[in-house]
C-alpha positions in Angstrom: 59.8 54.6 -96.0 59.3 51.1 -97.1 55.8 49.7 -98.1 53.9 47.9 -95.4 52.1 44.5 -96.5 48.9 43.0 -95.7 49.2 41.7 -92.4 47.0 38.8 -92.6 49.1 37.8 -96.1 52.5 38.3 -94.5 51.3 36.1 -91.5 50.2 33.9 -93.8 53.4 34.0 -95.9 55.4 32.8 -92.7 53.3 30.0 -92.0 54.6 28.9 -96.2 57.7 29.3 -95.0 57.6 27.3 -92.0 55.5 24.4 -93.6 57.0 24.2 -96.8 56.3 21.4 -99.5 59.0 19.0 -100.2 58.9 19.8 -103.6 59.5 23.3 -102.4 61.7 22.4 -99.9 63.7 20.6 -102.7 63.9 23.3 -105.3 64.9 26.2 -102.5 68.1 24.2 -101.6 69.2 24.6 -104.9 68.3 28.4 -104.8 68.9 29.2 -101.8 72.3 31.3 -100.4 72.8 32.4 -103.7 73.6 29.2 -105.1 72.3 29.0 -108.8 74.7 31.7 -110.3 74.6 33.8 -107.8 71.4 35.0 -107.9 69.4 35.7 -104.6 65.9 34.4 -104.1 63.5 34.9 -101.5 61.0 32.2 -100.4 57.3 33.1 -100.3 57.5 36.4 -101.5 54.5 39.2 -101.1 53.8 41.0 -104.0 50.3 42.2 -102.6 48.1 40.4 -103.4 50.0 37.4 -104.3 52.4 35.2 -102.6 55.4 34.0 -104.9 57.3 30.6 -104.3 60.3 32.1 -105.0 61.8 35.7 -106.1 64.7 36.8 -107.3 63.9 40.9 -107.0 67.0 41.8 -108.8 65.9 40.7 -112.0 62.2 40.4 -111.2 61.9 36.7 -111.5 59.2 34.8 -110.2 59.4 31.0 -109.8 56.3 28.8 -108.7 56.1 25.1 -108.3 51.8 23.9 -108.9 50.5 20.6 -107.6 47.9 18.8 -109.8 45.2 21.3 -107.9 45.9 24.7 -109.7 43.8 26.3 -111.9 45.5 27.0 -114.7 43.0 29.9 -115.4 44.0 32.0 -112.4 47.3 31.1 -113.1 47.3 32.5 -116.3 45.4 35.8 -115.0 47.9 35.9 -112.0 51.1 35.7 -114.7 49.1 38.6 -117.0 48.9 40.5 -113.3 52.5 40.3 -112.4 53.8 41.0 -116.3 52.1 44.1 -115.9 53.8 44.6 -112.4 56.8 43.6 -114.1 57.7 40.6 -112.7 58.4 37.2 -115.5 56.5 34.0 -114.0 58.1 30.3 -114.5 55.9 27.8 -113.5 56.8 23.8 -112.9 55.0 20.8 -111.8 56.1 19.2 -108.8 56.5 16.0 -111.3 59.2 18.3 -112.8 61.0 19.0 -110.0 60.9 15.9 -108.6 61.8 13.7 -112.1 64.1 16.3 -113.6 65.5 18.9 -111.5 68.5 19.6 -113.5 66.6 20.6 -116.1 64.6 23.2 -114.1 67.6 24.4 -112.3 68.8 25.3 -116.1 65.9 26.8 -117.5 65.9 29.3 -114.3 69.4 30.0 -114.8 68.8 30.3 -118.4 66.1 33.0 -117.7 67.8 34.8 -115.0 70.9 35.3 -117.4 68.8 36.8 -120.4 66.8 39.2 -117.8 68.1 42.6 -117.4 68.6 44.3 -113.5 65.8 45.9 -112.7 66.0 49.7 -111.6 65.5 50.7 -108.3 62.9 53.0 -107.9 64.2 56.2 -106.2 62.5 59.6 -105.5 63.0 62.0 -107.8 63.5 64.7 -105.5 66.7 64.0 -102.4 66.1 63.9 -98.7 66.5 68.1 -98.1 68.2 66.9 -94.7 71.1 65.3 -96.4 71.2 68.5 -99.1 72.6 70.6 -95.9 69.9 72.8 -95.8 
């Protein structure tokens, strides 16, 4: 059975994804379709209670493009949060992604290459129903 989310921060999620920056806009046609060596990233991601710019869930990559208004204290204590879910954070400026997005565009792929598959979770006991019993 698969995990429900917060309704109010999946609602809230879509509306990102509808109205998206266009620094945002910018970086996710470079990730999106699998384009930057072959990895696939979502766009506004849930990972209650956050929402991620991008995520590559395979590898547990997180990717997060900041205006001039973030506070790089939460930040920070957001990053800790996810490390501890699991998840590595990369975080660029919009100036970087608008002045040098080859250079971002290497650095995730750089990441993504040195960052192992992450293993599914599975329950440790199978369905009985698909045992034959």
């Amino acid at each position: 059975m698969a995990l429900r989310i917060n309704a109010r921060l999946g609602q809230y999620a879509r509306d990102m994804r509808r109205e998206p920056t266009g620094y945002e806009r910018r970086l996710w046609s470079a990730l999106r379709a699998s384009q930057l060596g072959g990895f696939k990233f979502r766009r506004q991601a849930v990972i209650e209670p956050y929402i991620c710019d991008f995520l590559c869930p395979s590898i547990g990559l997180i990717v997060e493009v900041d205006d001039d208004r973030h506070d790089p204290i939460k930040d920070r204590d957001r990053d800790f949060d996810l490390a501890h879910q699991g998840y590595l954070v990369l975080r660029f400026s919009n100036a970087d992604v608008r002045d040098n997005m080859e250079g971002v565009l290497s650095v995730i792929l750089d990441r993504a290459n040195a960052l192992p598959p992450r293993q599914k979770i599975t329950h440790p006991n199978p369905s009985l129903s698909r045992e034959g019993l």
